[in-house]
C-alpha positions in Angstrom: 86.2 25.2 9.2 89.3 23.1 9.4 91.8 23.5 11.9 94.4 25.3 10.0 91.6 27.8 9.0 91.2 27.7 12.9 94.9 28.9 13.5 95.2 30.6 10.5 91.9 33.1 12.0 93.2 32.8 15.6 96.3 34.1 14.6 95.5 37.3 12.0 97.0 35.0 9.3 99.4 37.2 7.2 97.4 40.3 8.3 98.3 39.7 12.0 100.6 42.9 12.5 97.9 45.0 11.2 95.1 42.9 14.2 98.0 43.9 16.8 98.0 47.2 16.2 94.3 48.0 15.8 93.8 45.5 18.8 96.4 48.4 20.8 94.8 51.1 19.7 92.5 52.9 22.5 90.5 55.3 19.8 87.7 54.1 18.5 87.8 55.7 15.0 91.4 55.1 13.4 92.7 55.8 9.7 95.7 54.2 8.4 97.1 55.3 4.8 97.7 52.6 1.9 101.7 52.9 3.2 101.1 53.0 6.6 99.1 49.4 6.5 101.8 48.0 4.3 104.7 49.4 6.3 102.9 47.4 9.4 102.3 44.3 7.2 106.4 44.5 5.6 104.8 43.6 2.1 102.8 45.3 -0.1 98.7 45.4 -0.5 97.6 43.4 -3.5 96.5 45.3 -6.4 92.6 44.6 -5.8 92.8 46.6 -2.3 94.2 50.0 -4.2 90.8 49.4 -6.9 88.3 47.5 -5.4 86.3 48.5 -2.2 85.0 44.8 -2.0 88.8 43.8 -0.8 87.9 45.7 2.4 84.2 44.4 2.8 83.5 41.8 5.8 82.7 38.2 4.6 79.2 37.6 3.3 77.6 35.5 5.9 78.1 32.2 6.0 81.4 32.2 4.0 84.9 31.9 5.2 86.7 35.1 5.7 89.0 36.8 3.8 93.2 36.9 5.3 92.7 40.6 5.3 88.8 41.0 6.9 90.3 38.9 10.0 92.9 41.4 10.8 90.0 43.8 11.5 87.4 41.3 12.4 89.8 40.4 15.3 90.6 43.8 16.6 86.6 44.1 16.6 86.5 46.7 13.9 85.3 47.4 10.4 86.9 48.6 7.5 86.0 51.5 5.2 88.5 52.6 2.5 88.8 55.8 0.7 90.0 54.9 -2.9 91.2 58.1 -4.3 92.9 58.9 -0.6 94.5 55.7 -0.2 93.7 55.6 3.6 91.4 53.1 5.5 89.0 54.5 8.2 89.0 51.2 11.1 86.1 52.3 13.4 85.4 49.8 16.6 82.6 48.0 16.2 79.6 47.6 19.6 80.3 43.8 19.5 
């Protein structure tokens, strides 16, 4: 990995608000709505995160991470998304 994927991961990239705030958050179990996360990002989620529940899957081993799996990554967390809700349960991962 480069150094500007370096930063770019240290940082929470574009996704960084949503790091902070899972990062601050003393629950261990935390669901944001479709709105919510883009109202903490100030733009809108991309059309494959509304239809696709591969957006919100962690990197395949091996292969660089996604902008949006480091938010979470960072804030030690996983993603599972409820489509037809439109909310994302962030649960804290053991590591």
């Amino acid at each position: 990995m480069n150094a500007s994927a370096l930063n770019t991961f240290g940082s929470g990239g574009a996704y960084g608000s949503l790091q902070k705030y899972l990062t601050s958050r003393y629950a261990d179990v935390v669901v944001l709505t479709f709105a919510q996360i883009e109202d903490l990002l100030g733009f809108a989620l991309p059309d494959p995160a509304w239809v696709e529940p591969g957006w919100w899957a962690l990197p395949v081993a091996g292969a660089v991470p996604s902008a949006q799996s480091q938010s979470w990554t960072l804030a030690k967390r996983t993603a599972t998304p409820n489509l037809p809700a439109e909310t994302v349960l962030f649960e804290r991962t053991s590591t």
